[in-house]
N, C-alpha and C positions, 0 to 999 in steps of 0.2 A: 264768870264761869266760861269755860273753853271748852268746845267737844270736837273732837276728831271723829269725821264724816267719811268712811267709805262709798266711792261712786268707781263706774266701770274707766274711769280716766285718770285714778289718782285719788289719794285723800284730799279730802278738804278740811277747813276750820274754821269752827262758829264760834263767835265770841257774843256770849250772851250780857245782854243788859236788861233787867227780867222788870217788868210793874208788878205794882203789888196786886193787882187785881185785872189781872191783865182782858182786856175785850178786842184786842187785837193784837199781831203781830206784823211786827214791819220788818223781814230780810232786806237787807239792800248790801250788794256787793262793790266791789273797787271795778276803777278802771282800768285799761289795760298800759299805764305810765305809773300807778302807781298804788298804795293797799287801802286798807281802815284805817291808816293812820292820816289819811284826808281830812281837811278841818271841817266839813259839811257833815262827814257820816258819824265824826267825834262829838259832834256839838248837838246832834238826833239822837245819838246813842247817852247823851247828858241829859238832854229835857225832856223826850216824849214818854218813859217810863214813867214820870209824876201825872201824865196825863190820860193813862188805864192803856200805854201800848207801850209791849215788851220791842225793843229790838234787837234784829240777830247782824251783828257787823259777819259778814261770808265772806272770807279765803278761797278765791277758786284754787283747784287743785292747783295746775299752773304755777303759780304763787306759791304756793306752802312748797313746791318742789325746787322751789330757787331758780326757776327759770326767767330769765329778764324780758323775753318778748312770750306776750301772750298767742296764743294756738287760734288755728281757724273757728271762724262762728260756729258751725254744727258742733265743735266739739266744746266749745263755751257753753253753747247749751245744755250737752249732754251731761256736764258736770250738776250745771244747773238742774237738772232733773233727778241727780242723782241726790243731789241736798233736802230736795224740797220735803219727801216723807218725812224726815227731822225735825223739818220745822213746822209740817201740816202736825204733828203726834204733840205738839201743846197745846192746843186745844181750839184757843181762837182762830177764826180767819188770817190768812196770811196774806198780807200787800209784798205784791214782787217790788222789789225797787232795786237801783244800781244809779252808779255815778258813769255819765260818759258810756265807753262798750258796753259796764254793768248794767246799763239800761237799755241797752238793747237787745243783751239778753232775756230782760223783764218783760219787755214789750213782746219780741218773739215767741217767748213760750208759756204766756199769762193766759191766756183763753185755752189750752192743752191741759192747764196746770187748777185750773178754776182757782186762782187767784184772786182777792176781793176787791184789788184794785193795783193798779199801777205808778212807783213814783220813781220819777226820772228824773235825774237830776245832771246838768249841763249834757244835754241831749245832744248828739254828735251831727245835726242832721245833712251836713255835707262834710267832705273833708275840706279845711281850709281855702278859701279860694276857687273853689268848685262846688259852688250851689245849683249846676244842673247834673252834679249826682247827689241827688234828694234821696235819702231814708226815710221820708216823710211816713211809705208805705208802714214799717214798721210798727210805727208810733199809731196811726190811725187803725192801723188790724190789729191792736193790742186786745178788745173784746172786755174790756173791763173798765173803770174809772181811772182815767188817769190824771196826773198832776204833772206837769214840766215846772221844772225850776228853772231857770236859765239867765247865765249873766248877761246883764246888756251891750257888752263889748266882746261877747265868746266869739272867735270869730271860726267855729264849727256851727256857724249859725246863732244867729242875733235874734231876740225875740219877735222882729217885725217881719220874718221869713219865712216863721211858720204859719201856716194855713190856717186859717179861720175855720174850726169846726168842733161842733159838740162832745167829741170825742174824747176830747183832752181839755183841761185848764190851765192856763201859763201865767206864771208869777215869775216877773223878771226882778232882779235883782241889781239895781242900777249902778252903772261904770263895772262890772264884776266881767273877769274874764272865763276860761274854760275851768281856772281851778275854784274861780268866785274869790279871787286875789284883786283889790283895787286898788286903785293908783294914788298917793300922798295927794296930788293935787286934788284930788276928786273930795276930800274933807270928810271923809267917811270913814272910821273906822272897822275893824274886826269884828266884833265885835257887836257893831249893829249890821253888819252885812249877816252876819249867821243870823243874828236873832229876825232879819226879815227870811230867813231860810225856814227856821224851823217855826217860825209864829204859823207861815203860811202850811207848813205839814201838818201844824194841831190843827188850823180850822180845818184842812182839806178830811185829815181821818177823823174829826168829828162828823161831818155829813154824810161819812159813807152807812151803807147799814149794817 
């Protein structure tokens, strides 16, 4: 099911993947290279429905307008805020989540948004080659539980970069790069690189409250 989102930035589009009994909801948006058609948020939006959490793959406006580069953060956000009463009006708790930008949108506006928790997945925490411009701030002012995912060859930041604190949990996902794509040699298929993706988002949304 598909629902077109009016926000003050543009429509958006929520593509629902609904549990039968749902006790949580997990939004998680794209990044700003590319949609929901990402193999991390297709392979969430496949398994955590069987495990009592709905999720909503999110269209920033941006996107649904055919626009090829994504817009400044306040206004990433502002779309983001304009989705979330959508998604808070099914009933359970909703985890902010995003891929890449989409997660930093999560992180940004998750303690405004009383969010029940955070999941981030390939965390942007520098730009390429420039790990003394840290976004680390983001991720630790998220105000809620968060989860990182992140490949162990991203090189927006590699999992031994990020900060050692309570704030967050990091599940790296071994030889995976920014899109969590590994390399032939590496003897690892598709296939089990998602399933250590999504194994680690059931245990992490089982612990939350």
């Amino acid at each position: 099911m598909t629902d077109i989102v009016s926000t003050e930035i543009g429509d958006a589009r929520v593509t629902w993947h609904r549990a039968p009994r749902a006790r949580l909801v997990l939004a998680v948006s794209h990044g700003a290279g590319g949609g929901i058609e990402a193999r991390d948020l297709q392979a969430l939006a496949r398994v955590l429905p069987a495990h009592g959490v709905s999720v909503a793959l999110v269209e920033q406006p941006w996107r649904v307008a055919g626009k090829k580069l994504a817009p400044a953060p306040k206004t990433l956000d502002a779309g983001w805020r304009g989705i979330w009463p959508a998604l808070a009006a099914e009933g359970p708790p909703v985890i902010a989540g995003g891929r890449s930008a989409g997660a930093r949108v999560a992180c940004r506006t998750a303690a405004e948004l009383g969010a029940a928790g955070v999941l981030a997945l390939s965390f942007p925490l520098h730009p390429p080659g420039r790990p003394e411009r840290s976004r680390a701030g983001e991720l630790l002012g998220a105000g809620a539980p968060a989860l990182v995912v992140q490949g162990g060859n991203d090189p927006f930041g590699k999992p031994g970069e990020f900060p050692a604190d309570p704030a967050f949990t990091l599940v790296e996902v071994p030889y995976a790069d920014h899109g969590f794509a590994v390399p032939k040699r590496a003897g690892v298929g598709t296939e089990q690189t998602l399933a250590v993706i999504t194994d680690a988002v059931v245990a992490w949304t089982r612990s939350l409250p």
